[in-house]
C-alpha positions as CSV (number, residue, x, y, z in Angstrom):
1,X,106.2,112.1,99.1
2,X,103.1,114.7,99.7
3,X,99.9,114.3,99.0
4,X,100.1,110.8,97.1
5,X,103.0,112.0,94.8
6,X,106.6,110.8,94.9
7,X,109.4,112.7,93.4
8,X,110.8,110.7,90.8
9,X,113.4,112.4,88.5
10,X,115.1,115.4,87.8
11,X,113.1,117.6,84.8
12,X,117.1,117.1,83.3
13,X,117.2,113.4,83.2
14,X,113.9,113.0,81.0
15,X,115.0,114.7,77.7
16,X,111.6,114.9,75.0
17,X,111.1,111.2,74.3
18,X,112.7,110.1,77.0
19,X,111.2,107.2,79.0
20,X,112.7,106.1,82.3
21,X,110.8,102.9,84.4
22,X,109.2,103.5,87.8
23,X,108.0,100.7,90.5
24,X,105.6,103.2,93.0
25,X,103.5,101.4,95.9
26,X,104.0,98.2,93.4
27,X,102.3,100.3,90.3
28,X,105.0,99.3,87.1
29,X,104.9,102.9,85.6
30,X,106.7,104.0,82.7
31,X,107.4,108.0,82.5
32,X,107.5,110.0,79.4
33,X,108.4,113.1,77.7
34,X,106.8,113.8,74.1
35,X,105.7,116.8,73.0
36,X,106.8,118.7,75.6
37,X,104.8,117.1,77.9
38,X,105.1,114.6,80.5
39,X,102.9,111.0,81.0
40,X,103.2,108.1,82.9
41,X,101.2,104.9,81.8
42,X,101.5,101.3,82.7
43,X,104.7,100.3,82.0
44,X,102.9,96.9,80.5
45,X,100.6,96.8,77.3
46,X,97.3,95.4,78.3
47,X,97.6,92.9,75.4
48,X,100.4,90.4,76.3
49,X,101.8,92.4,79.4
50,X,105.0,93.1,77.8
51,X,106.7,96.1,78.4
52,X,105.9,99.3,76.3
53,X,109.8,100.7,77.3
54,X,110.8,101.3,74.0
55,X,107.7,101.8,72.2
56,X,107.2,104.7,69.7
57,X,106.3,108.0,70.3
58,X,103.8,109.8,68.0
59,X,101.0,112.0,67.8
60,X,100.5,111.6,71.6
61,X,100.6,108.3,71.5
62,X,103.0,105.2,72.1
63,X,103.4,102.2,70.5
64,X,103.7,98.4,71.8
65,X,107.2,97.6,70.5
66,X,106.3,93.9,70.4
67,X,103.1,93.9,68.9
68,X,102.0,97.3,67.6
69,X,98.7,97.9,70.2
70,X,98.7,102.1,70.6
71,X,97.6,103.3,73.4
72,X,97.0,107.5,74.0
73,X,99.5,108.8,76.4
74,X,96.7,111.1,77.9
75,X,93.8,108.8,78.4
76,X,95.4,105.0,78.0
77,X,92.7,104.3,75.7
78,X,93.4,101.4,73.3
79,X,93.5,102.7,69.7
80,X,94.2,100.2,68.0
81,X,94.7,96.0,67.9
82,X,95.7,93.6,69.1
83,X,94.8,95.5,72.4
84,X,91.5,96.7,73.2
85,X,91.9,97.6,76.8
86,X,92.9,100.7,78.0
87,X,96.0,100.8,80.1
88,X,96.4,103.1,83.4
89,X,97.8,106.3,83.2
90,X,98.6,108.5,86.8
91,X,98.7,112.1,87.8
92,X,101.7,113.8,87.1
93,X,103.0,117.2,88.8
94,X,106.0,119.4,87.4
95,X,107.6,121.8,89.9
96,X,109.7,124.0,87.6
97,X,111.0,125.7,90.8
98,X,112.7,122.8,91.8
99,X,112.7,121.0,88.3
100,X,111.2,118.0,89.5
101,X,108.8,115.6,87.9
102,X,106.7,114.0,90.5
103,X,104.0,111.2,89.9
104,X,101.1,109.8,92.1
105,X,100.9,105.8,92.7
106,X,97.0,106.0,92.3
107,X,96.4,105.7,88.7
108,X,93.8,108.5,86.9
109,X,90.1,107.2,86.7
110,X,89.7,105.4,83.6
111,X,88.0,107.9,80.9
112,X,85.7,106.8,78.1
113,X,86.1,105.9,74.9
């Protein structure tokens, strides 16, 4: 850890729309490739706090798998119902020295809508 951020995975083991689970200073994150970018969100919806592992990935979004809520994988602004919440989403650093995907426990200040 430096600086807030924990090495998490291997640049190698996320694959584009790959999503792997992370438990950080008891933040449920879940980490994902799309677009040849990486996010990590809450790893639950803000609707019914079920998991979001799974979920679609589009147009830089995800999906709820269990209830269709989409949430933007750069903001975590709700998009569309049943949620209308945002969920978290946390700073993510890429060292393509070491190709490492790191990610901070304290989540990103929440953005308007």
């Amino acid at each position: 850890m430096t600086d807030g951020y924990y090495v998490v995975a291997a640049t190698s083991e996320l694959p584009e729309g790959g999503q792997l689970y992370l438990e950080l200073d008891g933040e449920e994150i879940l980490l994902v490739r799309h677009q040849d970018q990486v996010h990590a969100v809450a790893f639950l919806c803000s609707h019914a706090e079920f998991s979001l592992e799974g979920g679609q990935l589009r147009d830089g979004c995800i999906t709820c798998p269990y209830h269709g809520a989409e949430f933007s994988l750069h903001s975590g602004a709700a998009l569309s119902p049943p949620a209308y919440e945002p969920i978290k989403t946390y700073p993510v650093r890429i060292d393509s020295g070491n190709q490492t995907i790191s990610v901070c426990a304290t989540p990103n200040p929440v953005l308007p809508s």
